[in-house]
C-alpha positions in Angstrom: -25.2 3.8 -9.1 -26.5 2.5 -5.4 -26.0 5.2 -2.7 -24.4 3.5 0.3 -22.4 4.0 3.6 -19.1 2.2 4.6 -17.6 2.8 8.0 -13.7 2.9 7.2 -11.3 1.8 9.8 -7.9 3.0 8.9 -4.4 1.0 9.3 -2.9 4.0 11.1 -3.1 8.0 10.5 -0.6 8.1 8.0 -2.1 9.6 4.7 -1.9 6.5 2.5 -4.2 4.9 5.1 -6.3 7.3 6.3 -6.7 9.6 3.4 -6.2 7.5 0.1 -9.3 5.7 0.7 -11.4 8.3 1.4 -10.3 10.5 -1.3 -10.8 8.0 -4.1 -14.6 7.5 -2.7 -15.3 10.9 -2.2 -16.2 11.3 -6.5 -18.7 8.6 -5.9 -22.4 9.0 -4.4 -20.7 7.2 -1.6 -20.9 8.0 2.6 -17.3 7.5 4.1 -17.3 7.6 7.4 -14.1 7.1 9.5 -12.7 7.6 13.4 -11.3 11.7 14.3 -7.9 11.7 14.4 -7.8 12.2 17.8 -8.6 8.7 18.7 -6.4 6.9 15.8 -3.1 7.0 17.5 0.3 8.4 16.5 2.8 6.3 15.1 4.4 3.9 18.3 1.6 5.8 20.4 -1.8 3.5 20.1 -4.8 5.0 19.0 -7.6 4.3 22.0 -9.1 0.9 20.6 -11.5 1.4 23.5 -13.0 4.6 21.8 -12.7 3.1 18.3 -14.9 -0.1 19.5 -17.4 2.6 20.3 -17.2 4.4 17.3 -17.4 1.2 15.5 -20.9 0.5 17.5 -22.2 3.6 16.4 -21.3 4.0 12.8 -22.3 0.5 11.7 -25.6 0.4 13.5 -26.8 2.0 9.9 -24.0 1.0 7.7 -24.0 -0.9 4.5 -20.6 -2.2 4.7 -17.3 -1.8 7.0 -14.0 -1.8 5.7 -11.6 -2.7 9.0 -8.0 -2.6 9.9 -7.8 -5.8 12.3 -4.7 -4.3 13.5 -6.5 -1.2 14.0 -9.0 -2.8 16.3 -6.7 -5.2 18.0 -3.2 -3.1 18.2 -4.3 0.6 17.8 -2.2 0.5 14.5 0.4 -1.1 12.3 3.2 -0.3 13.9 1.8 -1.0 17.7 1.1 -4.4 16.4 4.7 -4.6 16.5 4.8 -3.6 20.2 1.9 -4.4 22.4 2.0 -6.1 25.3 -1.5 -8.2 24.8 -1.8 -12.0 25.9 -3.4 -13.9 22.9 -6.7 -14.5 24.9 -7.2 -10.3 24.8 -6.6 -10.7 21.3 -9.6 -13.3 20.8 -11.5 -11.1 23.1 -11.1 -7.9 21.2 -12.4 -9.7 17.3 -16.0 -10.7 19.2 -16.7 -7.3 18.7 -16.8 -8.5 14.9 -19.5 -10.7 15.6 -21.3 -8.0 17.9 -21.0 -5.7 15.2 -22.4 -8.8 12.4 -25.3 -9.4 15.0 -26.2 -5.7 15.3 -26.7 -5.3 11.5 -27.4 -8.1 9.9 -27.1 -6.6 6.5 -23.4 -5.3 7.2 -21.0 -6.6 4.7 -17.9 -6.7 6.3 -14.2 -6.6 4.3 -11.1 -6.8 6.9 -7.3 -6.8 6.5 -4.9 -8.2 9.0 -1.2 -7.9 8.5 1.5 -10.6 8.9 3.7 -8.8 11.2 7.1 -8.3 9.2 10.5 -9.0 9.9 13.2 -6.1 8.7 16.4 -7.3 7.4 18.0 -4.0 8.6 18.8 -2.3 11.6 16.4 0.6 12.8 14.1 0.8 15.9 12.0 3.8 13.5 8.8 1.4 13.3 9.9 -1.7 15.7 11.1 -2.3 19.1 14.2 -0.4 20.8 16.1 -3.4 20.4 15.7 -3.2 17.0 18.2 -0.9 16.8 20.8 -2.8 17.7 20.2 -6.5 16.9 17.3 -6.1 14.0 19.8 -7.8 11.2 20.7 -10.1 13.8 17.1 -11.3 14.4 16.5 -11.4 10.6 19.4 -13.5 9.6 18.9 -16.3 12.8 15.2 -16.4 11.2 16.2 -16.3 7.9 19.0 -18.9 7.9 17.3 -20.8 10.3 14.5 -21.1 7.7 17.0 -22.5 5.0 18.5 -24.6 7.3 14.9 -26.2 7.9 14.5 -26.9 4.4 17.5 -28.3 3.8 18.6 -25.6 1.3 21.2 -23.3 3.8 24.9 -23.2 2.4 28.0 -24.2 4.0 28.6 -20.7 4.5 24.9 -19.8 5.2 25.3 -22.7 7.9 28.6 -21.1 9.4 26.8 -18.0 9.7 24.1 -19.3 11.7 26.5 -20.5 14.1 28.3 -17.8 14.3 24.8 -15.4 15.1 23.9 -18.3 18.3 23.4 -15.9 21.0 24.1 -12.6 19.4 20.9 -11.5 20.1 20.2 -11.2 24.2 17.8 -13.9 25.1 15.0 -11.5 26.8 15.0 -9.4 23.6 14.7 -12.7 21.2 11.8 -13.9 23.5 10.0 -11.1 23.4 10.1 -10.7 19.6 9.2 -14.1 18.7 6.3 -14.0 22.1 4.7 -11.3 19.9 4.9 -13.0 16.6 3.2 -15.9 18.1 0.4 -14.0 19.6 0.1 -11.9 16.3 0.0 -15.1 14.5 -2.7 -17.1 17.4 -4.8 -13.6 16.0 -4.5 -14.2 12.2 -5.7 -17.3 12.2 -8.6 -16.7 14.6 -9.8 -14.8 11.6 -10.2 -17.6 9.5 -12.7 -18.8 11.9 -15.1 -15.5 11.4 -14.2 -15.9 8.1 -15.5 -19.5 7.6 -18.8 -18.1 10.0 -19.7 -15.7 7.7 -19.0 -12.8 10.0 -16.4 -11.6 7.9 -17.2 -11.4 4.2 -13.8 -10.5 2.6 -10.4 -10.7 4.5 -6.7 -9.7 3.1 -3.7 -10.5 5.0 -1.0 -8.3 3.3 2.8 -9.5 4.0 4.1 -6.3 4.5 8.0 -6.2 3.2 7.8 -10.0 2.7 10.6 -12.6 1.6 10.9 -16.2 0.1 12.5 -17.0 3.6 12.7 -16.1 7.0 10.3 -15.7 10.3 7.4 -14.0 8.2 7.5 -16.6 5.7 7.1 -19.0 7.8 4.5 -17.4 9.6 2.5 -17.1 6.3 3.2 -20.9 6.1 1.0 -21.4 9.4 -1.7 -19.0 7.7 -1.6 -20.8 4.5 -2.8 -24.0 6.0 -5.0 -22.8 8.0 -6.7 -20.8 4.9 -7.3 -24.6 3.9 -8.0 -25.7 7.2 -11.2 -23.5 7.1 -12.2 -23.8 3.3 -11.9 -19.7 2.6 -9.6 -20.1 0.0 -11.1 -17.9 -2.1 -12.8 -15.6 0.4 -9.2 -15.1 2.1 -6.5 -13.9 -0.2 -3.0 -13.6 1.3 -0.4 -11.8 -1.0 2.0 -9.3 -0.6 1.1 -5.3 0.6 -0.3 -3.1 3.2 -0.5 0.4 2.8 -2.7 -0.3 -0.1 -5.5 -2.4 1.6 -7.7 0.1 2.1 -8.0 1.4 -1.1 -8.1 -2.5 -2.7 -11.5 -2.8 0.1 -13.0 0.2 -0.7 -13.1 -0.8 -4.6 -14.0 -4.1 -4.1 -17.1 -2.9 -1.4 -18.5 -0.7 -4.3 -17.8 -3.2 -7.0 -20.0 -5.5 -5.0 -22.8 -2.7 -4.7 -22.7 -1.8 -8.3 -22.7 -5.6 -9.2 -19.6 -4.8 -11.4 -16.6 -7.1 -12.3 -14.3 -5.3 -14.1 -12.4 -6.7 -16.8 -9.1 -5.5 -16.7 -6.2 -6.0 -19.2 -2.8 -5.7 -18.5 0.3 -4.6 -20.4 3.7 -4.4 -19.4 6.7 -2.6 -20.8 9.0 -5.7 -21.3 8.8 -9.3 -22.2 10.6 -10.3 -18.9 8.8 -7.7 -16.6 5.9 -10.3 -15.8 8.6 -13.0 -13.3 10.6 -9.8 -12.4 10.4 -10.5 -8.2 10.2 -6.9 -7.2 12.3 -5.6 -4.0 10.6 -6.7 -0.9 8.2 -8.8 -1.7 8.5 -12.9 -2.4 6.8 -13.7 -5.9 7.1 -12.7 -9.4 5.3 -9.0 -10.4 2.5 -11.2 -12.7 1.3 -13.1 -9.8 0.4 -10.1 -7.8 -1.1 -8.1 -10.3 -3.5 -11.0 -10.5 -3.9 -11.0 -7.1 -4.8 -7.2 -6.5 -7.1 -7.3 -9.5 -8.7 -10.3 -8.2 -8.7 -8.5 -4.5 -10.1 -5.6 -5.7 -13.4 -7.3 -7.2 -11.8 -7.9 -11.2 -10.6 -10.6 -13.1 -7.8 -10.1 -15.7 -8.5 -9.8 -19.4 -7.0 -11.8 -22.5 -7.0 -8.7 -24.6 -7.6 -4.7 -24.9 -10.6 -5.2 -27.1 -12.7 -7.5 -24.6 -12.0 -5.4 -21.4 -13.4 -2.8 -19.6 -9.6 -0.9 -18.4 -6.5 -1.2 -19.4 -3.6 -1.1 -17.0 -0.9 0.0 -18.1 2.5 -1.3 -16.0 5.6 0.6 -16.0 7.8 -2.2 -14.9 11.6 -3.2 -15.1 13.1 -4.9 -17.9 15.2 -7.5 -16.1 16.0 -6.1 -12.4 14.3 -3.1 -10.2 16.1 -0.6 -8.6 15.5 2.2 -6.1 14.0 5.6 -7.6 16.6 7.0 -6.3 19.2 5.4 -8.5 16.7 5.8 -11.6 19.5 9.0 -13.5 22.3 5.9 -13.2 22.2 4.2 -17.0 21.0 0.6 -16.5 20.6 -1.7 -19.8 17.8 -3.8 -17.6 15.7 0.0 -17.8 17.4 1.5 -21.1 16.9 -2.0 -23.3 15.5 -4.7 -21.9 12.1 -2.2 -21.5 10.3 -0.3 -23.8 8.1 2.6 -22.0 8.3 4.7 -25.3 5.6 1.9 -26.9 3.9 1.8 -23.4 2.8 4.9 -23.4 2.1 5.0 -27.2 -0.6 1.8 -26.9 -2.1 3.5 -23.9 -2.6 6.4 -25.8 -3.9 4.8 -29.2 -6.1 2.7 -26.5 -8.0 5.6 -25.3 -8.2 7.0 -29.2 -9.9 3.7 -30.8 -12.1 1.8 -27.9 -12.7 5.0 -25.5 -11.6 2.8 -22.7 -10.5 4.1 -19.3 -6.5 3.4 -19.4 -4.3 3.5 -16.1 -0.8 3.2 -15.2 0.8 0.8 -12.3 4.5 2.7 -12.3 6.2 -0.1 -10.9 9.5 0.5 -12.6 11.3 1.4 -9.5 10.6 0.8 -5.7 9.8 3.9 -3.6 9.5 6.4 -6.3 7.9 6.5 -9.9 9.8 7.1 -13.3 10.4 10.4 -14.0 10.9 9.6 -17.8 7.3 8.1 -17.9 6.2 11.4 -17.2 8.5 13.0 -19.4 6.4 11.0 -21.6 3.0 11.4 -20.5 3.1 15.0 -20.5 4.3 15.1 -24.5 1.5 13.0 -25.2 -0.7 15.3 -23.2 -2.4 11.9 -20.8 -1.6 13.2 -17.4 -4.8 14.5 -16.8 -6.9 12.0 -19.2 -5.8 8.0 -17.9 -8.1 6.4 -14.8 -5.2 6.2 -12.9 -1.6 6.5 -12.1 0.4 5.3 -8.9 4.1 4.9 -8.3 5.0 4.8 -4.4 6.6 2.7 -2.1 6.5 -1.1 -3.1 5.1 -2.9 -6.2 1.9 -4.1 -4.3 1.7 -0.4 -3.3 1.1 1.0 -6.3 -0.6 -1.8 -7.8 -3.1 -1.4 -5.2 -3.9 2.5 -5.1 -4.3 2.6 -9.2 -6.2 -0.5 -9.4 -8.8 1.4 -6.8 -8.8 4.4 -8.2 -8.7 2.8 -12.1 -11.9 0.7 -10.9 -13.8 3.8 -9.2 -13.3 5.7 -12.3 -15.1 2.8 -14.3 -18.5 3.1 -12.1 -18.1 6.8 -11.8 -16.7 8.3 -14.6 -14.3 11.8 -14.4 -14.6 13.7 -11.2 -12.6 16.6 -9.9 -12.2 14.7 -6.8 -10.7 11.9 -9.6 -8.4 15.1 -11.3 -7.2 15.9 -7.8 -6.1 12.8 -6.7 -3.9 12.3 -10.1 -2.5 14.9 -9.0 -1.6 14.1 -6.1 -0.1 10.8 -6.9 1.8 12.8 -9.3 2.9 15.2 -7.2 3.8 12.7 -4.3 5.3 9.8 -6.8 7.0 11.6 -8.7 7.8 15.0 -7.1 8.3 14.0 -3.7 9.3 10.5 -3.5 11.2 10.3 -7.3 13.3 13.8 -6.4 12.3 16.4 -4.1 12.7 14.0 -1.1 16.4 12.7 -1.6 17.3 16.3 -2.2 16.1 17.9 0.8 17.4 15.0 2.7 21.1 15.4 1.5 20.7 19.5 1.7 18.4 21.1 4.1 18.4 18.3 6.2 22.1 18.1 6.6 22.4 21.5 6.8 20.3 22.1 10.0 21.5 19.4 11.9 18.8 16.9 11.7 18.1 13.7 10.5 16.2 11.6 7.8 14.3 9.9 11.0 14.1 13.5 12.8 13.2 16.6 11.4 11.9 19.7 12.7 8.3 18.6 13.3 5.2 18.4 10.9 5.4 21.6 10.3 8.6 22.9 10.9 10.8 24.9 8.4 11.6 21.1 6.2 8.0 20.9 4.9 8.2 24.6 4.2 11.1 24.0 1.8 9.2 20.8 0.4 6.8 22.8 -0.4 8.7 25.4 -2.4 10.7 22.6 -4.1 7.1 20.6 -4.9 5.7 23.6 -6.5 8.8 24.0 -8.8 8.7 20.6 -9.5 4.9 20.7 -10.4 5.2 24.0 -12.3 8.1 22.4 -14.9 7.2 19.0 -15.1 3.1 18.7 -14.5 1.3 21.9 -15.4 -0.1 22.6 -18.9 -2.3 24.6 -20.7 -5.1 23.0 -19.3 -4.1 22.2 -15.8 -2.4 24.1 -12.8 -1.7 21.8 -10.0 -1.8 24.2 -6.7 -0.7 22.9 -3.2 -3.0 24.0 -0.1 -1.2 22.3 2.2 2.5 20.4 3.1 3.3 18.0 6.2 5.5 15.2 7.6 3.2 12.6 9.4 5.6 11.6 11.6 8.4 14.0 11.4 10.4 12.3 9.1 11.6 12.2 5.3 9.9 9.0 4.4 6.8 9.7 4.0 4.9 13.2 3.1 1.7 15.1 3.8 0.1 16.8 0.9 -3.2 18.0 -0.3 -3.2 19.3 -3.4 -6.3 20.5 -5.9 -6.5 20.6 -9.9 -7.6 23.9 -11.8 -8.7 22.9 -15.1 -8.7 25.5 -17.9 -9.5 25.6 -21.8 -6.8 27.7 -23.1 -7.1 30.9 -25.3 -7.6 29.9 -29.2 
């Protein structure tokens, strides 16, 4: 195992960005080195892209490889990408500091991601412009029916509407949204060109709540052909995700300096799960597996016996629903599934070809399946599988466990490996999956705030997360062996959707 170091530019502060990554590296003989905090930015506040230029300078003078946020370096974050004020020609400005970097260190492999700015179908100015708040669905629908329309597939209905939405959004506002979509887009496909160079090594572009139709889709029309326009088909992968690009980079990067391809088999829970299209993104749940596998440096498998991992995919059996409607019987989870055998082969996996099995818990968006570990724990795997991730959107989770399934094949068990299970568990399943919903409908209420406002990062609502995470841990995760204890309890940015956590394993042989 090479010893190496990889300056990491995160897509924003959050956790899933700016820790996940980290974390899943910090088992290996690996130096991680990423910006302070106090530079990265704070949700709709920028992080000060002069001070990470310079921090970029300095780390990757004697770095092996750079894993980079393009929004990051552009925007100051994901979600001022979807705000800034820059004229495209800043934009092209900003990436030469790619090639500076490239020209400084030779040697420097460089992987980037660079989003697709999406395009909510709802109204909320949480993450996007103030305007949002009040004509978001109405700037969806115009580009979504506008989209049908253009290819001839829009209803008589669907055409009615569209008529009917002609001005409902005020001009200035409609401008300004689709100016900044162009400029965004200008940027994407200036990548292509570093890519082509040879500057770049390895870029993503993650559509980040994608659809079949609609502005982003055909903004990742206009990316498409210029993919083929430059000939970096295959050193340019565009498929759905964000949050997880980070973790995808940083196991591909150390694939590449282990000179490992994993082989990685996968197994679902149904026969229909494979063209499921899971909620929010544009393509059936088959075609992004192959994608992140393929992303993160593997290739897929024909069978158990000839791979290196199994992944294991918790997936619906005909539709996918919100974790938080998981306790509702549904025949599409109750038959049309079976998660009982699932778990069973992953188990007897392990028991006849000692191969590192992991779990993708796609079954529902936003949350993981609190039956699966109903099931898990019986069969005593929590603490033995390469992997388990079940947050947020299919890509995700596919993502984070394909990272941290991957890392576990050069490196082997780690307590750093132990803690982050069980912090995906603990987040998933206890956060996500129950504890989050709850406090949102009690506490929450009950103080007068809001999903979208609570009483700070540390206020009195993480408190009670806490004590309602530690139940949860203590009936549902600890065993004989393990005792899950939680150092620490936040809300990034001082709302419900997301958590905070850091969380440590204490492993134990029980009394014979």
């Amino acid at each position: 195992m090479v010893k190496v170091k990889i300056a990491y530019l995160p897509l924003d502060e959050r956790p899933c960005n700016y820790e996940f990554p980290y974390l899943l590296a910090s088992g290996t003989s690996t130096e991680v080195v990423r910006p302070d905090l106090s530079i990265m930015g704070k949700k709709k506040k920028p992080g000060n892209v002069e001070a990470i230029g310079q921090w970029l300078e300095e780390q990757c003078k004697d770095a092996d490889g750079l894993i980079v946020s393009i929004d990051t370096l552009l925007y100051g974050g994901i979600i001022p990408s979807r705000l800034h004020s820059l004229t495209a020609e800043e934009c092209s400005l900003a990436l030469e500091k790619l090639r500076l970097l490239k020209s400084s260190n030779p040697k420097l492999k460089i992987f980037a991601f660079h989003l697709i700015m999406r395009c909510p179908r709802y109204s909320s100015s949480d993450e996007e412009p103030d305007y949002y708040e009040d004509y978001g669905r109405e700037i969806f629908l115009t580009g979504y029916l506008s989209h049908r329309k253009q290819l001839n597939l829009a209803t008589e209905q669907e055409l009615e509407e569209l008529a009917r939405l002609e001005g409902a959004v005020p001009e200035p506002f409609m401008q300004d949204y689709l100016g900044r979509r162009s400029i965004n887009i200008q940027a994407n496909q200036k990548m292509l060109g570093y890519v082509e160079e040879g500057i770049v090594d390895f870029l993503i572009i993650p559509q980040d709540d994608s659809a079949p139709f609609g502005l982003t889709a055909l903004d990742q029309q206009k990316v498409r052909d210029k993919i083929a326009e430059h000939n970096v088909e295959l050193r340019a992968l565009m498929y759905p995700g964000a949050d997880e690009a980070g973790c995808t980079l940083m196991a591909r990067m150390l694939n590449e300096f282990n000179n490992v391809t994993p082989y990685v088999y996968p197994r679902l829970s149904g026969v229909n799960s494979a063209a499921i299209i899971p909620l929010y993104e544009d393509r059936p749940l088959f075609e992004s597996i192959k994608y992140q596998i393929l992303a993160a440096g593997g290739q897929i498998a024909s069978s158990a016996q000839e791979a290196d991992c199994v992944l294991l995919v918790n997936a619906p059996g005909d539709r996918m629903l919100e974790a938080n409607d998981q306790l509702q019987t549904d025949l599409g989870y109750q038959v049309m599934r079976n998660t009982i055998e699932l778990v069973e082969y992953g188990s007897f996996i392990q028991k006849r070809f000692a191969k590192p099995v992991a779990i993708a818990d796609v079954a529902y968006a936003n949350g993981g399946d609190l039956q699966l570990l109903k099931l898990l724990k019986q069969k005593n795997m929590l603490f033995d599988i390469a992997g388990y991730a079940g947050w947020n959107t299919s890509s995700n989770t596919l993502g984070t466990v394909i990272a941290q399934m991957m890392i576990y094949h050069i490196y082997g068990n780690s307590q750093e490996h132990l803690n982050f299970l069980a912090l995906r568990y603990t987040e998933d399943l206890g956060y996500c999956s129950k504890v989050r919903r709850a406090v949102a409908l009690g506490a929450v209420k009950e103080k007068g705030l809001s999903y979208f406002g609570v009483d700070g990062e540390r206020g009195s609502i993480s408190t009670i997360v806490k004590d309602e995470l530690l139940q949860f841990v203590i009936t549902n995760i600890n065993d004989e062996r393990h005792v899950i204890h939680i150092q620490d309890v936040y809300m990034p940015w001082n709302r419900m959707f997301e958590v905070g956590l850091s969380v440590r394993v204490q492993s134990q042989i029980p009394d014979r």
